[in-house]
GUTORLO-127246 format. One line per 8 residues: number of its first residue (from 1); their letters; for each residue x, y, z of N, C-alpha, C. Coordinates in nm, 2 decimals. Layout:
# residues N
NUM = a = X,Y,Z,X,Y,Z,X,Y,Z  ...
This chain:
# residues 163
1 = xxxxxxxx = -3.92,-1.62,1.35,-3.81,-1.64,1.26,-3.75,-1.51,1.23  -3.60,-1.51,1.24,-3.54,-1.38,1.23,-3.54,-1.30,1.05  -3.52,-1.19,1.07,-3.53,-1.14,0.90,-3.40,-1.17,0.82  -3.35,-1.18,0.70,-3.26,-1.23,0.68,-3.20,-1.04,0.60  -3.07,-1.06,0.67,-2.98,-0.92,0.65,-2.98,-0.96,0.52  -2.98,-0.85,0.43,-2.92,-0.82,0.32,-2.76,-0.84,0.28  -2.72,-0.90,0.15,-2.61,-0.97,0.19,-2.53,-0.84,0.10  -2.37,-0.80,0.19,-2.33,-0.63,0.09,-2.24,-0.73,-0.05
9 = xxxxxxxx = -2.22,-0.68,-0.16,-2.18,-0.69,-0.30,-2.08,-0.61,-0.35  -1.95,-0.64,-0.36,-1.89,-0.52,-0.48,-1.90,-0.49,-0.56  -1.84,-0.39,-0.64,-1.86,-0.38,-0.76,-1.74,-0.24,-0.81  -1.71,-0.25,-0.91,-1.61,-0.12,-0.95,-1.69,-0.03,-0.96  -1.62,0.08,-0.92,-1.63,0.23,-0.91,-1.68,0.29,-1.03  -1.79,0.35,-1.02,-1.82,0.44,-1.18,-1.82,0.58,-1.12  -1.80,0.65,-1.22,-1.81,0.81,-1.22,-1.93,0.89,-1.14  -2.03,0.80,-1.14,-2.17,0.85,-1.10,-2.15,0.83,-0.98
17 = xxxxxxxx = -2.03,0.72,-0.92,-2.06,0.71,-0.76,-2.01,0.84,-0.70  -1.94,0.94,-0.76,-1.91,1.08,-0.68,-1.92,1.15,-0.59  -2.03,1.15,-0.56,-2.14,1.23,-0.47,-2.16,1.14,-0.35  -2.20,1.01,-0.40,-2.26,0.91,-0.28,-2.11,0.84,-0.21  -1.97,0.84,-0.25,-1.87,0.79,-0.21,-1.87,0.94,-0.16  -1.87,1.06,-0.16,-1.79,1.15,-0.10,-1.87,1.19,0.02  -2.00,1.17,0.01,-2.13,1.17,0.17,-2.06,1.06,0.22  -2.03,0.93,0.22,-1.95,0.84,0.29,-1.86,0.87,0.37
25 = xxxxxxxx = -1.74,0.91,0.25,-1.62,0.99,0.36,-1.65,1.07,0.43  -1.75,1.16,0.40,-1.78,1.31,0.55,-1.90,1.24,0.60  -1.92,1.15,0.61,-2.00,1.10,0.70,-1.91,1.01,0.82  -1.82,0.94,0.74,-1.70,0.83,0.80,-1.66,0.93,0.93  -1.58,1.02,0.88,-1.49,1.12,0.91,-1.58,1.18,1.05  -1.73,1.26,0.96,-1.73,1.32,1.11,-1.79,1.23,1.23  -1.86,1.11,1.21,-1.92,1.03,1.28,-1.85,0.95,1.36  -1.73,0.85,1.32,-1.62,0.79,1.35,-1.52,0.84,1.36
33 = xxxxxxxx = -1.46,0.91,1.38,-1.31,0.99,1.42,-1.34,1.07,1.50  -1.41,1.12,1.59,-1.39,1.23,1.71,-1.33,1.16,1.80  -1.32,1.03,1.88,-1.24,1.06,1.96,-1.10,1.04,1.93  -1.07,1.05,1.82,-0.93,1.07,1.80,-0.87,1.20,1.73  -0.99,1.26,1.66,-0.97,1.39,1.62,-1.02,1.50,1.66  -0.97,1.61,1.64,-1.00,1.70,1.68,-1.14,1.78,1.59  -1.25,1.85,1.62,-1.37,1.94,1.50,-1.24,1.99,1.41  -1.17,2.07,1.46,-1.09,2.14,1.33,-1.05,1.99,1.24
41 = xxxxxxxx = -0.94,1.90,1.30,-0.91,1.81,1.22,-0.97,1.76,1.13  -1.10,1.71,1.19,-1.26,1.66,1.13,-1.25,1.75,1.01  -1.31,1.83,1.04,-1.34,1.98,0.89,-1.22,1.98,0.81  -1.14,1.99,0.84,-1.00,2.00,0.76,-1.01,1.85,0.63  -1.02,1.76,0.72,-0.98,1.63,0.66,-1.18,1.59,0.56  -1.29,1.62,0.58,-1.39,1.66,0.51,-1.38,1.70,0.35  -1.31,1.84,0.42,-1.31,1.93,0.29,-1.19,1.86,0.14  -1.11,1.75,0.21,-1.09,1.70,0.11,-1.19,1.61,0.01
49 = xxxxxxxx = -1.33,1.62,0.05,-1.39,1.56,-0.06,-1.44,1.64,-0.16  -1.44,1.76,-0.19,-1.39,1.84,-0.30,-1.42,1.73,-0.47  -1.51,1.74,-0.49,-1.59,1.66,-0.59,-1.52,1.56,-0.71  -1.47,1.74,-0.80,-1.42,1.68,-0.89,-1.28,1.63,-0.84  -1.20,1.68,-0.74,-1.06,1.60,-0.75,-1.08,1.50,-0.67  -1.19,1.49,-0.63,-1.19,1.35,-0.49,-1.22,1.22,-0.62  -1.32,1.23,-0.73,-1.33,1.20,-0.83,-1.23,1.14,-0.87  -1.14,1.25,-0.97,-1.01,1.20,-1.02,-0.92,1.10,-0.96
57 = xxxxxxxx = -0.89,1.15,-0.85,-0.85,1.01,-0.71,-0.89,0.90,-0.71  -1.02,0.88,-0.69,-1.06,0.76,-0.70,-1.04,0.63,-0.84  -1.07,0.76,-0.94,-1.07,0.69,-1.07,-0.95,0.68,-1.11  -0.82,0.70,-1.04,-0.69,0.67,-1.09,-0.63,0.57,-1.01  -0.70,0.53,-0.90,-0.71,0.41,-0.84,-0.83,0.32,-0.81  -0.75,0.16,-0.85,-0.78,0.07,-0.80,-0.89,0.14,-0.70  -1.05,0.13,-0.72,-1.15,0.16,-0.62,-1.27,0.07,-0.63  -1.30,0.02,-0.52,-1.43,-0.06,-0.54,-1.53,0.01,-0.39
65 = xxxxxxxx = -1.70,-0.05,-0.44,-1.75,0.00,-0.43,-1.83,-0.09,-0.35  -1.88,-0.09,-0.19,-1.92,-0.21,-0.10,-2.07,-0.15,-0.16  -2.20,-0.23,-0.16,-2.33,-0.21,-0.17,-2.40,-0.33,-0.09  -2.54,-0.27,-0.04,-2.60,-0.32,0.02,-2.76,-0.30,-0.06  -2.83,-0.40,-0.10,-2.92,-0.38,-0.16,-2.93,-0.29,-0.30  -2.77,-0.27,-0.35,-2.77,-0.21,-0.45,-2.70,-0.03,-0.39  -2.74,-0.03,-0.28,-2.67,0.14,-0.26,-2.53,0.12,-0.20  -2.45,0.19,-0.23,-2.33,0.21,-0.20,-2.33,0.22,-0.03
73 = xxxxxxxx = -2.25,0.14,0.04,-2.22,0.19,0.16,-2.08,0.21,0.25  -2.00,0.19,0.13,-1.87,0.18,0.16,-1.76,0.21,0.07  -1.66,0.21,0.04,-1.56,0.24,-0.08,-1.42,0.21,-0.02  -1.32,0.11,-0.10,-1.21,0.14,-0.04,-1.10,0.17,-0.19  -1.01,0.22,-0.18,-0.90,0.21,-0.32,-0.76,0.17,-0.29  -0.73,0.10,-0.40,-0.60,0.03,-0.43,-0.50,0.13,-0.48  -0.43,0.15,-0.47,-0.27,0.25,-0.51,-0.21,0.18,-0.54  -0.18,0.16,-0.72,-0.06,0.08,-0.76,-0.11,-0.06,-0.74
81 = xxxxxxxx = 0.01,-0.12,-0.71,-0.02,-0.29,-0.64,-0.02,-0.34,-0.46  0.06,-0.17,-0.41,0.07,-0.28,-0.29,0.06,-0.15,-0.19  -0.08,-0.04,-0.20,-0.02,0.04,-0.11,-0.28,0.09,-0.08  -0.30,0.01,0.03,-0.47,0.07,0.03,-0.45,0.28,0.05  -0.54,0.28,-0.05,-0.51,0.45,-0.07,-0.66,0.49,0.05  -0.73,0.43,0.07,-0.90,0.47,0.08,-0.92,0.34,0.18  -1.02,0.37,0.29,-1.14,0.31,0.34,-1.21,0.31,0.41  -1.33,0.40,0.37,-1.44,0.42,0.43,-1.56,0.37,0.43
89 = xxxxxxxx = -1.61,0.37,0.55,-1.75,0.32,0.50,-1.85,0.37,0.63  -2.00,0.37,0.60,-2.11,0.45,0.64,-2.10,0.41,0.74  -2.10,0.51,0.85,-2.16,0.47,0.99,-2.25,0.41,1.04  -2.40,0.39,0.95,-2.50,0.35,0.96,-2.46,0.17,0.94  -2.33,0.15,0.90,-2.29,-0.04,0.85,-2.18,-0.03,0.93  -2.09,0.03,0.97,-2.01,0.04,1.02,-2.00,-0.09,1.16  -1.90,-0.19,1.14,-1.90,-0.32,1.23,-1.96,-0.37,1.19  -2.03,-0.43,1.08,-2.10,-0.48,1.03,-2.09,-0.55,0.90
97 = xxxxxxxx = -1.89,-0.58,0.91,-1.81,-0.64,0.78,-1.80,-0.64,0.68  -1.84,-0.47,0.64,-1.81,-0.41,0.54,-1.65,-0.36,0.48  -1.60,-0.34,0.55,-1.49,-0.34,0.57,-1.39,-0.40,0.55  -1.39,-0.53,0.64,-1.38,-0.65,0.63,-1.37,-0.71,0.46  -1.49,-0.69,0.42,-1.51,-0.74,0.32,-1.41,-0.66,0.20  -1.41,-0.52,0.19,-1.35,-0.44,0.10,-1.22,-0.50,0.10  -1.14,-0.47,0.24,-0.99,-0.52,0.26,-0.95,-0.67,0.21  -1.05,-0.73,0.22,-1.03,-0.88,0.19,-1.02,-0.89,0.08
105 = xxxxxxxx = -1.08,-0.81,-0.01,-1.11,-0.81,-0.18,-0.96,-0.73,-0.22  -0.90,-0.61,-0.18,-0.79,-0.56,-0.18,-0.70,-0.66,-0.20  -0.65,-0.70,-0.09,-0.56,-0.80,0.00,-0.57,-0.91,-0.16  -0.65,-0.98,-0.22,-0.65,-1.05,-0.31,-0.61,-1.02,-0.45  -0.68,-0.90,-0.46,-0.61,-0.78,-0.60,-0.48,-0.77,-0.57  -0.41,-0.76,-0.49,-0.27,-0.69,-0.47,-0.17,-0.82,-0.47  -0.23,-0.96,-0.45,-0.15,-1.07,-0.44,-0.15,-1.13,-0.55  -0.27,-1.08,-0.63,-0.26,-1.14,-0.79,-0.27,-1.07,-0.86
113 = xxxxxxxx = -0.15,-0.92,-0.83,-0.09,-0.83,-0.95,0.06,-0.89,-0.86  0.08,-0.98,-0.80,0.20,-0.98,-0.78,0.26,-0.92,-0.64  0.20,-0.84,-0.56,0.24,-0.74,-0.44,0.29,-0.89,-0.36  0.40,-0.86,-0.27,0.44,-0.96,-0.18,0.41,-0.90,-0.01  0.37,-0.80,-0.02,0.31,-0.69,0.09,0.21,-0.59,0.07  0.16,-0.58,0.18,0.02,-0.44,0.12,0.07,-0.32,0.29  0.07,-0.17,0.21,0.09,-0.09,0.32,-0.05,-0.02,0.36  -0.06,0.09,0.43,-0.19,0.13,0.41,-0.15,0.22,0.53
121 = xxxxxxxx = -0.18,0.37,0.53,-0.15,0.49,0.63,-0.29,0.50,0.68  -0.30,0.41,0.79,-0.42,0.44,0.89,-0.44,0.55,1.00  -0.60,0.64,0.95,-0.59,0.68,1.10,-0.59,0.59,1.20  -0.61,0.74,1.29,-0.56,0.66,1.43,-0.71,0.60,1.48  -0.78,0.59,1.44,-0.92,0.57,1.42,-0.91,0.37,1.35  -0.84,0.41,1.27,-0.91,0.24,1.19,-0.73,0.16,1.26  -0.65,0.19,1.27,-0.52,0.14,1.34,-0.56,-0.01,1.40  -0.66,-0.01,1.48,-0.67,-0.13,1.56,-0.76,-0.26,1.45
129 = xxxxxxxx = -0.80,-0.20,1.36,-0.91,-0.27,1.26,-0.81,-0.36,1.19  -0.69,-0.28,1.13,-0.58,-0.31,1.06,-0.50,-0.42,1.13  -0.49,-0.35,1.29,-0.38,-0.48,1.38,-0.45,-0.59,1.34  -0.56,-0.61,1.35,-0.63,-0.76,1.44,-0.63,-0.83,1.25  -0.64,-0.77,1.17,-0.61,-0.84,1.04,-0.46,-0.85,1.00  -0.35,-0.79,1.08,-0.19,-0.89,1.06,-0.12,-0.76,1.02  -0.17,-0.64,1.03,-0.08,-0.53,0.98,-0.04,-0.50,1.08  0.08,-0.48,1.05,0.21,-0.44,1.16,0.27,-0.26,1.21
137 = xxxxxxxx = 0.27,-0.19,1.29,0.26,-0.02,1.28,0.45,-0.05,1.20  0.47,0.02,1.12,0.59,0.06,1.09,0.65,0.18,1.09  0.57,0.37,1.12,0.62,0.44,1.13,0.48,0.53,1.14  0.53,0.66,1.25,0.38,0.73,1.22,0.43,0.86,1.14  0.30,0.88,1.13,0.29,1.02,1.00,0.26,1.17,1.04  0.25,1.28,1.01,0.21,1.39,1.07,0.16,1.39,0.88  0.05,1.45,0.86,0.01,1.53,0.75,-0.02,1.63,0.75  -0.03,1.72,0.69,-0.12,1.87,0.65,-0.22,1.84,0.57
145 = xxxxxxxx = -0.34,1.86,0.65,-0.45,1.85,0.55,-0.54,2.05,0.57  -0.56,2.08,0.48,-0.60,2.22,0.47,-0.58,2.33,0.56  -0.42,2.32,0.66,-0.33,2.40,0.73,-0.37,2.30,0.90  -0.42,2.20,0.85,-0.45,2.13,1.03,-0.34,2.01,0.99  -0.32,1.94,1.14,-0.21,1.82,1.14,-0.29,1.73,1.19  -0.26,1.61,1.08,-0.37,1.53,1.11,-0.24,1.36,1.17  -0.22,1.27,1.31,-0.16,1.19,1.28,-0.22,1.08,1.19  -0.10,0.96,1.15,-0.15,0.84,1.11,-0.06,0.75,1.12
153 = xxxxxxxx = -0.07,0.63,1.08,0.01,0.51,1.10,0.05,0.45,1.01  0.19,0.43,0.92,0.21,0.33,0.81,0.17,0.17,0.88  0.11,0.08,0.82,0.11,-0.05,0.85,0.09,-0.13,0.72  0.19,-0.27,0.74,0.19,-0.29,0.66,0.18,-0.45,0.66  0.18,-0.56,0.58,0.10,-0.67,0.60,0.20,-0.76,0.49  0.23,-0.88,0.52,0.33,-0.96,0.43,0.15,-1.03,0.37  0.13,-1.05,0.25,0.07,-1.09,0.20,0.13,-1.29,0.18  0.02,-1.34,0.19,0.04,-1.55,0.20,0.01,-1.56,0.05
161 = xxx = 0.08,-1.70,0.03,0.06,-1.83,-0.03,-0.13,-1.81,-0.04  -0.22,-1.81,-0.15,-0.34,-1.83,-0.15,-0.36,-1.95,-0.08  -0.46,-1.91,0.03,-0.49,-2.04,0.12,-0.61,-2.14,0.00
């Protein structure tokens, strides 16, 4: 008889998640993004988890928090009503519909504040995650992240009628 997975849970973002959402992102970042980024890029785009402002960010958006057995294994954040600011999640769950799950919970928040679209600047890394859920590329980006150039993708998604 097989073992039964542990089933992941959301929940809002608290202050205390600081530390264990920001090992996420530098975990996301350096584990999942090499082959589209470069080490410098990697490091560059890392050092934005910088505690207390990665903090403040989160807690000024819309952020929830994927758990598995109670530990955090993922995080995505809402911008406003109609713009995903955040989506990361641990390598160790990674494909494993965590993701999935956060964006779906998004996608719901943003259609019942009213959004009639949701955008979201993907790397080039999560870009195909986004296609296969209905987001469309609309324009790419060049950023400066700590003097490196990082690309990305605006995509964006006509939000439905609640099925």
């Amino acid at each position: 008889m097989g073992q039964t997975l542990p089933k992941p849970a959301l929940r809002p973002f608290l202050p205390a998640d600081v530390p264990v959402v920001a090992a996420i992102f530098a975990s996301a970042i350096e584990e999942l993004t090499g082959d589209d980024y470069s080490e410098a890029q990697q490091e560059a785009w890392m050092a934005a988890a910088e505690e207390d402002e990665f903090g403040r960010r989160l807690a000024s958006d819309l952020t929830l928090v994927a758990t598995l057995d109670g530990s955090p294994v993922g995080f995505a954040s809402l911008r406003g009503n109609d713009h995903i600011s955040m989506l990361y999640v641990h390598p160790a769950v990674s494909g494993q519909g965590i993701a999935t799950l956060l964006v779906d919970a998004l996608e719901k928040l943003s259609g019942g504040r009213g959004a009639t679209s949701l955008t979201v600047d993907a790397s080039d890394t999560a870009q195909g995650f986004f296609a296969k859920r209905g987001y469309t590329a609309q324009q790419r980006n060049s950023v400066t992240i700590n003097d490196e150039w990082l690309a990305n993708t605006t995509m964006k998604k006509t939000l439905g009628a609640p099925q």
